[in-house]
ZAMARGU-4260 file (C-alpha; in steps of 0.2 Angstrom, whole numbers, plus 5000, padded with zeros to 4 digits):
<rodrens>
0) 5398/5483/5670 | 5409/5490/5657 | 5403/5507/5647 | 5395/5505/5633 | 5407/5508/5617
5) 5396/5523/5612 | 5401/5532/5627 | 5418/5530/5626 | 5433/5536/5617 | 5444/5521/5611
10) 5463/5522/5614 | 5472/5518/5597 | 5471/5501/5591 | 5488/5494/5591 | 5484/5474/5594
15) 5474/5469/5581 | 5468/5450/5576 | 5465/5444/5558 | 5454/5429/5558 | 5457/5421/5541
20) 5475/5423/5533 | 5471/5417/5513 | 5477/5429/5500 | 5467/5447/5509 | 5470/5441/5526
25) 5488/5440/5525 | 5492/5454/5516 | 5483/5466/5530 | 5492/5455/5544 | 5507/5460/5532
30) 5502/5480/5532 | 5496/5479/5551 | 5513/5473/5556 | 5524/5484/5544 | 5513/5500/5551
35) 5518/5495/5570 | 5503/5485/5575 | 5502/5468/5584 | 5495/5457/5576 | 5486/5441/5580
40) 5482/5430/5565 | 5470/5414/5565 | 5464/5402/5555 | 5458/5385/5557 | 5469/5377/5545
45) 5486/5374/5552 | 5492/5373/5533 | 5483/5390/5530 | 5493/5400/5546 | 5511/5392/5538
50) 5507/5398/5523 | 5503/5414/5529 | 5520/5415/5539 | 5529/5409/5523 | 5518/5423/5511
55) 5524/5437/5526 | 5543/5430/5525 | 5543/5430/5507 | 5535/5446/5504 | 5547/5455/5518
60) 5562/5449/5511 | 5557/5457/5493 | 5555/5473/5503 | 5573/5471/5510 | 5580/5466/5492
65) 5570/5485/5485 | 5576/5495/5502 | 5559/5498/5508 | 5564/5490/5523 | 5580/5486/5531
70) 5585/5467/5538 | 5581/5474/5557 | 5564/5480/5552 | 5562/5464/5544 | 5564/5454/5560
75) 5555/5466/5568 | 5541/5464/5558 | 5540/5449/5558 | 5542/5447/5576 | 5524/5458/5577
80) 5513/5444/5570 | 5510/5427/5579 | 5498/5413/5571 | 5487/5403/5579 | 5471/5390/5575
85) 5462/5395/5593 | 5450/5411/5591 | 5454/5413/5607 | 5470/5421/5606 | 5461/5435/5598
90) 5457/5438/5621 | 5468/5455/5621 | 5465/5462/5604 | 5457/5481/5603 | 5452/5476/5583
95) 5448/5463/5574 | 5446/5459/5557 | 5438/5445/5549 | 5441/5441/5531 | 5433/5423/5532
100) 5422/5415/5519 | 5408/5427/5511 | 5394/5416/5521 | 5383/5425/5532 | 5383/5408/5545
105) 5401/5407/5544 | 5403/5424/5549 | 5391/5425/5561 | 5398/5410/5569 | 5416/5419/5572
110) 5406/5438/5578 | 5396/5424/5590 | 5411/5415/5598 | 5421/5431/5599 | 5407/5438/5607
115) 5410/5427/5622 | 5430/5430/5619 | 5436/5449/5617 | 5434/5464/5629 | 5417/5475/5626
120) 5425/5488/5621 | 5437/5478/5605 | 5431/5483/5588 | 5425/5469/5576 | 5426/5473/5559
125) 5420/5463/5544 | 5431/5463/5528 | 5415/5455/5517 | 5411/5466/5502 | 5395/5457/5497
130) 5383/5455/5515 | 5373/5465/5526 | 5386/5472/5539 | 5370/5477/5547 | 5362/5458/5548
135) 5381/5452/5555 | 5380/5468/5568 | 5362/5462/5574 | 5368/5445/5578 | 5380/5452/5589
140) 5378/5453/5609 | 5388/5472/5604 | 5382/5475/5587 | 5387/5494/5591 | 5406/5490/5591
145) 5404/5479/5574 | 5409/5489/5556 | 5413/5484/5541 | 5434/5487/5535 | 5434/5483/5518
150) 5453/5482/5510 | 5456/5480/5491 | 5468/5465/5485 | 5482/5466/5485 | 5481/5474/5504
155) 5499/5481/5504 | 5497/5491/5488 | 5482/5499/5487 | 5476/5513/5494 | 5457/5512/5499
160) 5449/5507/5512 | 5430/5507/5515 | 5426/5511/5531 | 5406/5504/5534 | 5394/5507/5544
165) 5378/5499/5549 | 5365/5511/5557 | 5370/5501/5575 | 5385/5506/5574 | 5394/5518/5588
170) 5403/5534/5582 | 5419/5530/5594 | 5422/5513/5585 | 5420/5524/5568 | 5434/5537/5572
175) 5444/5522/5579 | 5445/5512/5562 | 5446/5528/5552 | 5461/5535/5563 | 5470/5517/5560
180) 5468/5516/5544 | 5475/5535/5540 | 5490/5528/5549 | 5493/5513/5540 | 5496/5526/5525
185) 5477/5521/5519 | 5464/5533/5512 | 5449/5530/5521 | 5433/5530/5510 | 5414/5532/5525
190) 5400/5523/5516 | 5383/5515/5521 | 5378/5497/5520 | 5373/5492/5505 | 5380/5477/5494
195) 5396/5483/5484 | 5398/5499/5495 | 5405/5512/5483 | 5420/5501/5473 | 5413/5485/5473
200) 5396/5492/5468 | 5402/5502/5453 | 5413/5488/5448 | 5403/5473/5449 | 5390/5481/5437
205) 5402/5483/5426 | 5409/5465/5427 | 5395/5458/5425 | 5392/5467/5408 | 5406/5461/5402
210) 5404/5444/5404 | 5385/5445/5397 | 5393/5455/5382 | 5407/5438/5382 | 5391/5427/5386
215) 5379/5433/5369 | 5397/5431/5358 | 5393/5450/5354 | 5413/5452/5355 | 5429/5438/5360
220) 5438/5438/5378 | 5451/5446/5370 | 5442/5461/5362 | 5434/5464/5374 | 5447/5467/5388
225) 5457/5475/5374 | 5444/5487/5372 | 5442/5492/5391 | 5464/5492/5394 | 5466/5503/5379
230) 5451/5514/5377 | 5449/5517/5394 | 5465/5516/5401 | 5460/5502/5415 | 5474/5491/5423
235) 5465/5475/5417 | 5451/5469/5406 | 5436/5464/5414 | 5436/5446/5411 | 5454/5446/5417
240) 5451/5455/5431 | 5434/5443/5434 | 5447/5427/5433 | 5459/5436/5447 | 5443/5442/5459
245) 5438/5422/5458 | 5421/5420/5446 | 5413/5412/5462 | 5415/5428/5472 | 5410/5439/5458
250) 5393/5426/5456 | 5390/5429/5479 | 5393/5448/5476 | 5380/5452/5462 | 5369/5439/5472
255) 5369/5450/5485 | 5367/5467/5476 | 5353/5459/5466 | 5344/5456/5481 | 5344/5474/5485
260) 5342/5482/5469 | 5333/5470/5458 | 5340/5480/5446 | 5344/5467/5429 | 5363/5474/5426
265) 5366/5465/5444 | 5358/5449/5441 | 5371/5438/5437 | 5376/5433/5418 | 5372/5413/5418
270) 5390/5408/5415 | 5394/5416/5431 | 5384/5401/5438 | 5391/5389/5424 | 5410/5393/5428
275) 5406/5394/5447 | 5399/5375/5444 | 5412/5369/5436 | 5425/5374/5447 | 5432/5385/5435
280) 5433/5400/5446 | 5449/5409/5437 | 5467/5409/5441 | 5466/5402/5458 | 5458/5385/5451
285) 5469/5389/5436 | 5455/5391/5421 | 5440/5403/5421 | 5438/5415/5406 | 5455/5409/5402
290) 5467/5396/5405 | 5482/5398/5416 | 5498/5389/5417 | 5494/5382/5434 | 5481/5384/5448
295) 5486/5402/5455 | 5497/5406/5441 | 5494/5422/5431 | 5502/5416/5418 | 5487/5414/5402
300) 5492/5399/5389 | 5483/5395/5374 | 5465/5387/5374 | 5453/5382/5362 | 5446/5399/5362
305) 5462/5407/5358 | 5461/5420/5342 | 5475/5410/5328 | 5489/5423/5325 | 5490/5426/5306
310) 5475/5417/5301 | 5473/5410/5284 | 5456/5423/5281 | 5449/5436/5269 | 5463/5446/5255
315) 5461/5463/5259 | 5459/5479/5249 | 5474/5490/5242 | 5473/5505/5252 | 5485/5520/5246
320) 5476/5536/5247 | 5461/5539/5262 | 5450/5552/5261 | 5446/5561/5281 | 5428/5570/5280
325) 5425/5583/5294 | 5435/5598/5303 | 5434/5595/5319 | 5446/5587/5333 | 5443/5570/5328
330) 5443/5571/5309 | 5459/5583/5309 | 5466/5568/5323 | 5461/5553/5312 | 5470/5561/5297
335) 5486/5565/5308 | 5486/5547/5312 | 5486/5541/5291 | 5499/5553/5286 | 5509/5547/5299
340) 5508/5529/5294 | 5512/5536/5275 | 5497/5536/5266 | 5492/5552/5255 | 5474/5561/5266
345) 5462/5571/5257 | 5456/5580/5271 | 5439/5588/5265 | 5428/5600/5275 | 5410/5609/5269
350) 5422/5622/5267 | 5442/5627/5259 | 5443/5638/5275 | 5438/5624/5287 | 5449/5611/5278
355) 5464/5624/5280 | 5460/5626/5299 | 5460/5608/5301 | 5474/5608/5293 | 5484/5619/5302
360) 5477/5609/5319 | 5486/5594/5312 | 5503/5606/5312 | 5502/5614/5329 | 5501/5594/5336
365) 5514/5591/5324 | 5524/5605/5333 | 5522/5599/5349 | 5528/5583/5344 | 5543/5589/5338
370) 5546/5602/5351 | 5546/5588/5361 | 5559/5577/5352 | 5546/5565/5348 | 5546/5570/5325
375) 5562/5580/5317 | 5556/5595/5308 | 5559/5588/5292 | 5548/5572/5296 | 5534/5584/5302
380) 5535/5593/5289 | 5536/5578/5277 | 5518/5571/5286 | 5510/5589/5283 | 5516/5589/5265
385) 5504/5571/5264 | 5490/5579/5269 | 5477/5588/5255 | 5463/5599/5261 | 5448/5602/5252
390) 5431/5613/5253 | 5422/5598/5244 | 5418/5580/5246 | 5423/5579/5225 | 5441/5578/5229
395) 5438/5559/5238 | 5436/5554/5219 | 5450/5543/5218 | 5454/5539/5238 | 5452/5519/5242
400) 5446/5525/5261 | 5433/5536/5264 | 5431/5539/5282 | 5420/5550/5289 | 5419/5559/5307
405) 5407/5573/5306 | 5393/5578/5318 | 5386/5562/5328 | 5367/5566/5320 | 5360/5552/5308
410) 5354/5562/5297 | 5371/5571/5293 | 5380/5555/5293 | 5365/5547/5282 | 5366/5563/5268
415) 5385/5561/5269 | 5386/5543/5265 | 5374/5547/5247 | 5386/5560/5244 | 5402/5546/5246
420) 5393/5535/5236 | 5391/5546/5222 | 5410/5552/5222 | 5417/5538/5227 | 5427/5524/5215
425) 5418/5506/5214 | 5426/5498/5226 | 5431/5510/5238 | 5428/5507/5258 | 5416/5519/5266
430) 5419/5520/5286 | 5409/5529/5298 | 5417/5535/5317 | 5400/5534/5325 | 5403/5531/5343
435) 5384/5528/5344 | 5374/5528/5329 | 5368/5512/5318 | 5381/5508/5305 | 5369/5498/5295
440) 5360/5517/5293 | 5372/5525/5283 | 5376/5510/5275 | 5358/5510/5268 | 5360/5528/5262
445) 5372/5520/5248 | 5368/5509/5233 | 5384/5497/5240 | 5382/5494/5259 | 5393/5478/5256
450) 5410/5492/5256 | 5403/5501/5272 | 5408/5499/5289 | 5414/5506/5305 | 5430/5510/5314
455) 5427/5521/5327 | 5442/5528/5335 | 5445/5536/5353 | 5452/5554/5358 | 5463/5560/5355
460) 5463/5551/5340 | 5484/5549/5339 | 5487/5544/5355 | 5472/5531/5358 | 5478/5513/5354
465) 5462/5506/5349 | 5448/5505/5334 | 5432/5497/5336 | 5427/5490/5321 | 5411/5489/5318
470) 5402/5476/5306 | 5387/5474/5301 | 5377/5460/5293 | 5379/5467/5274 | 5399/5473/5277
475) 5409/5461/5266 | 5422/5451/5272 | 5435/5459/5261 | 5430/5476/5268 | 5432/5469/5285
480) 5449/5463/5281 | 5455/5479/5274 | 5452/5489/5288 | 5460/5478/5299 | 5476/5476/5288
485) 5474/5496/5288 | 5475/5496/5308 | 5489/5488/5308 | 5497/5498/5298 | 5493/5513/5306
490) 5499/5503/5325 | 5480/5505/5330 | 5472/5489/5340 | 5457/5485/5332 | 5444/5474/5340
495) 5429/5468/5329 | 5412/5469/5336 | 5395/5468/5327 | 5383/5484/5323 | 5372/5486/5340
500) 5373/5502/5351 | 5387/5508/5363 | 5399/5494/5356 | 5410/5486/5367 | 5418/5501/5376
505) 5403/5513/5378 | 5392/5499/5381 | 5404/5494/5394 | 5408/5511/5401 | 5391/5523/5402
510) 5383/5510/5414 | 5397/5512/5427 | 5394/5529/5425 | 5376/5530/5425 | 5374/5520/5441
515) 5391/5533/5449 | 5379/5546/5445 | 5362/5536/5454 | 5375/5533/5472 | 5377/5553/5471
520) 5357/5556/5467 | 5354/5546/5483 | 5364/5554/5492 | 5375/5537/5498 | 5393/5545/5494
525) 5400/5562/5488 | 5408/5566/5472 | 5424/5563/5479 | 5424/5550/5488 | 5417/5539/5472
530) 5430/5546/5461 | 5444/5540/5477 | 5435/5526/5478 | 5438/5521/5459 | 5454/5527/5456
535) 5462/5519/5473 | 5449/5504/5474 | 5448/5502/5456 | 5467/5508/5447 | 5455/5521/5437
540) 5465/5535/5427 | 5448/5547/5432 | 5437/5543/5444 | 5418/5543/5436 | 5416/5562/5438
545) 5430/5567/5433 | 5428/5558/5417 | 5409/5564/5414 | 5414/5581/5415 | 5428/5578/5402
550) 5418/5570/5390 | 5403/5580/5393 | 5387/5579/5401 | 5375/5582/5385 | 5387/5567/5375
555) 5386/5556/5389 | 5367/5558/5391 | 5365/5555/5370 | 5374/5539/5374 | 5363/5534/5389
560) 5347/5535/5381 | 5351/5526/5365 | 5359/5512/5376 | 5341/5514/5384 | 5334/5515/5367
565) 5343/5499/5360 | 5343/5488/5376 | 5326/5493/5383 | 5334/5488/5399 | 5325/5502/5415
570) 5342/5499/5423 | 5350/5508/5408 | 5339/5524/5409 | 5348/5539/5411 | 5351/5546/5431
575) 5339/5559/5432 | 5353/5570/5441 | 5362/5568/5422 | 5345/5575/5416 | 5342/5591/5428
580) 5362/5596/5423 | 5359/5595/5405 | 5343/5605/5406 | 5352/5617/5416 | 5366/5619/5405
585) 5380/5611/5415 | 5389/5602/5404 | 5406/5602/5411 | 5422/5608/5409 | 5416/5614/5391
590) 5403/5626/5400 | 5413/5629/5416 | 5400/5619/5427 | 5395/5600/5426 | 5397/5589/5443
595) 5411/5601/5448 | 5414/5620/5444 | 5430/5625/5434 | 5438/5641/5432 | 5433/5649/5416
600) 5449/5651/5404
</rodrens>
């Protein structure tokens, strides 16, 4: 009788079968064979493995044409992977993975006739990102040698792998997977078995969101994966990156995490369901949230849906002059960008000595620009020369722009917008930079809520691309079309959205961070892996950590709780880890200490 697999140490895994070669399939047959390993790959579909071969052949050849591989290691790559349509070539394997359809029968039905196939002592591993590795592992006559390998699409190119365990599962067959995937250049991520594991799980959330946010008509496709490439510096938009996934998947994944958390921000939006039943699963059907050129294409053509370029709509606002109240980083940023773009700033403070020192902020960035050949010194100095300060909200007496981004408290903003109305011209636009607040409340705090609205811009305010703006149900439609006419003049992307907490991008955002924070509270990942996991799995510029320690733990719980506040959604309370930290005064890099310790400056 041969030992059991928890007793022995497994020699490395050089042949390895792949049982199912679509899209995720091939492409780890593609990084098996490149890293050394035999590989074995099956499907039932005859059409399915000649495909494969020609996907491997194509993809090796661009590799020649770029000099990451020579013409030798070409044919010798491919030499290292041999289709079949009989399960039972997978005999010799040491590994295999299957990446078959996300069906608990189906894939039960493989770990069942493999059962009866492969040595004791071979490694099954199940790519699924969405079922119980555990339920697959009981099924088997070995459920001590079954894992979970989850790879991220495309396989070659990114990094991650999930390496999962179910509590069956043997330590050897652990180490085995882990030392394989180190070598095929991979960053190994450990996790428990839970729906989503640590990637997915953060990520489908999020998707989710975004297509409820789509769903309610709170914001168009457009805007809304505008919002989440340039405000937070993500690859793809969510509804994009929802059409490339395939909407059906997305709908089997938060089925499945549902299930387990019965928490509402996983219960899928309807028109998951609605697309899925269409067959309008994204670009591999060619139309989902958008319409493509042809079924797998990623090219996006026109559709009904598709925002008119120059359309006929409301005459803006002459806007020459703009008046920045506020002296910190964002207001002395925000009037940066308007001098830049050429329009005269009255930069007004509660003080002449703390409009100067935003003033002078404005010239140490316009130094560095110029020190690094970005602005001549005479164009710096020329954008300085624009900008006026002032120790009192008087001098916005003849500005067309008003813009204000002082403390984020109602009441400030509230007393400040009585103060614009009695200063300001008829006429003129009154814009608030809330991130969080109400819009229609300082709106109210004026005799002509018709001119106020919101542009809320990101930081740092000039490099940031976009501009949320804000309308609420008194903002005129002229006033609307100022501002936008003014973002373009200034090159920001705007997006319009209506006046409801969090926006699109905070609303978005703080979730996925919220529910990073509960993985690490329930002890079902560390700190750093999440943060890997996001960055590799995900193409994040910061993993969630990292970013909550930028933007600071007390901002990021005010945002929490009026997301709770507004949506009255228990899924949305604040992670009472985000709590303790806060209370405790660890509030990130700004205190030294938040999720991570940094060295005091």
């Amino acid at each position: 009788m041969a030992a059991p697999l928890s007793d022995t140490p497994l020699s490395p895994l050089q042949t390895i079968a792949v049982i199912g070669l679509g899209t995720m399939g091939s492409g780890i047959a593609e990084v098996l064979a490149t890293a050394g390993r035999d590989v074995i790959g099956v499907d039932i579909s005859e059409a399915q493995t000649a495909r494969a071969v020609a996907a491997l052949e194509s993809s090796t050849a661009r590799s020649v044409q770029r000099g990451r591989l020579t013409e030798q290691q070409r044919t010798d790559v491919l030499a290292r992977v041999r289709v079949s349509t009989d399960l039972r070539t997978a005999a010799d394997a040491d590994l295999v993975i299957e990446v078959a359809p996300e069906s608990y029968e189906v894939k039960q039905q493989i770990f069942r006739e493999l059962d009866g196939i492969v040595r004791p002592g071979t490694v099954l591993a199940t790519g699924t990102n969405a079922l119980s590795v555990t339920r697959l592992a009981a099924d088997s006559a070995h459920p001590e040698r079954v894992l979970g390998l989850h790879f991220f699409n495309p396989a070659p190119a990114m990094k991650l792998v999930e390496v999962v365990s179910s509590v069956l599962t043997a330590p050897a067959a652990v180490s085995a997977v882990t030392d394989l995937a180190l070598d095929l250049g991979k960053e190994p991520v450990a996790v428990g078995d839970r729906p989503g594991f640590v990637a997915d799980g953060l990520l489908f959330g999020y998707l989710n969101q975004a297509a409820a946010m789509y769903e309610a008509r709170y914001a168009s496709r457009e805007d809304i994966d505008a919002a989440m490439r340039l405000g937070c510096g993500l690859p793809m938009g969510p509804l994009a990156l929802l059409d490339l996934i395939g909407v059906d998947t997305a709908r089997t994944v938060l089925e499945a995490m549902y299930a387990e958390s019965h928490d509402r921000l996983h219960a899928p939006a309807p028109i998951l369901k609605q697309l899925s039943e269409a067959g309008l699963t994204g670009r591999k059907s060619g139309r989902g949230f958008y319409t493509y050129e042809a079924p797998g294409s990623a090219t996006v053509v026109p559709d009904a849906l598709t925002p008119l370029s120059g359309g006929a709509g409301a005459v803006g606002r002459t806007v020459a002059s703009v008046g920045v109240a506020g002296s910190g980083t964002m207001a002395s940023g925000i009037a940066e960008v308007f001098a830049k773009a050429g329009y005269d700033v009255v930069l007004a403070a509660r003080s002449e000595e703390k409009a100067q020192t935003a003033k002078a902020r404005i010239g140490k960035s316009l130094s560095r620009s110029v020190d690094k050949g970005r602005l001549t010194a005479e164009a710096a100095a020329q954008i300085l020369d624009r900008i006026t300060p002032a120790g009192s909200y008087d001098a916005f007496a003849d500005v067309d722009l008003a813009l204000e981004a002082v403390a984020e408290d109602l009441e400030v903003k509230q007393q400040l917008f009585a103060t614009l109305d009695k200063v300001c011209k008829p006429g003129a636009v009154l814009a608030t930079t809330t991130s969080s607040l109400p819009v229609v409340a300082c709106a109210r705090a004026t005799s002509r809520p018709q001119d106020v609205i919101g542009m809320h811009f990101f930081n740092p305010a000039p490099a940031m691309k976009l501009v949320e703006v804000v309308r609420t149900v008194l903002t005129a439609e002229d006033v609307h079309a100022t501002v936008r006419e003014v973002c373009a003049r200034i090159k920001k992307h705007a997006v319009d959205c209506g006046d409801r907490a969090g926006f699109i991008v905070n609303a978005l955002l703080f979730p996925y961070l919220n529910n990073a924070i509960k993985m690490v509270q329930e002890h079902y990942a560390t700190l750093d892996d999440i943060d890997a996991a996001m960055k590799l799995g995900g193409g994040y510029p910061m993993g969630p950590f990292e970013l909550l320690d930028v933007v600071g733990l007390d901002v990021s719980l005010a945002i929490e709780k009026v997301l709770h506040r507004e949506f009255r959604d228990p899924g949305l309370a604040p992670a009472p880890l985000l709590e303790h930290l806060v209370a405790a005064g660890c509030l990130g890099r700004k205190t030294g200490r938040g999720f991570r310790e940094y060295a005091r400056r």
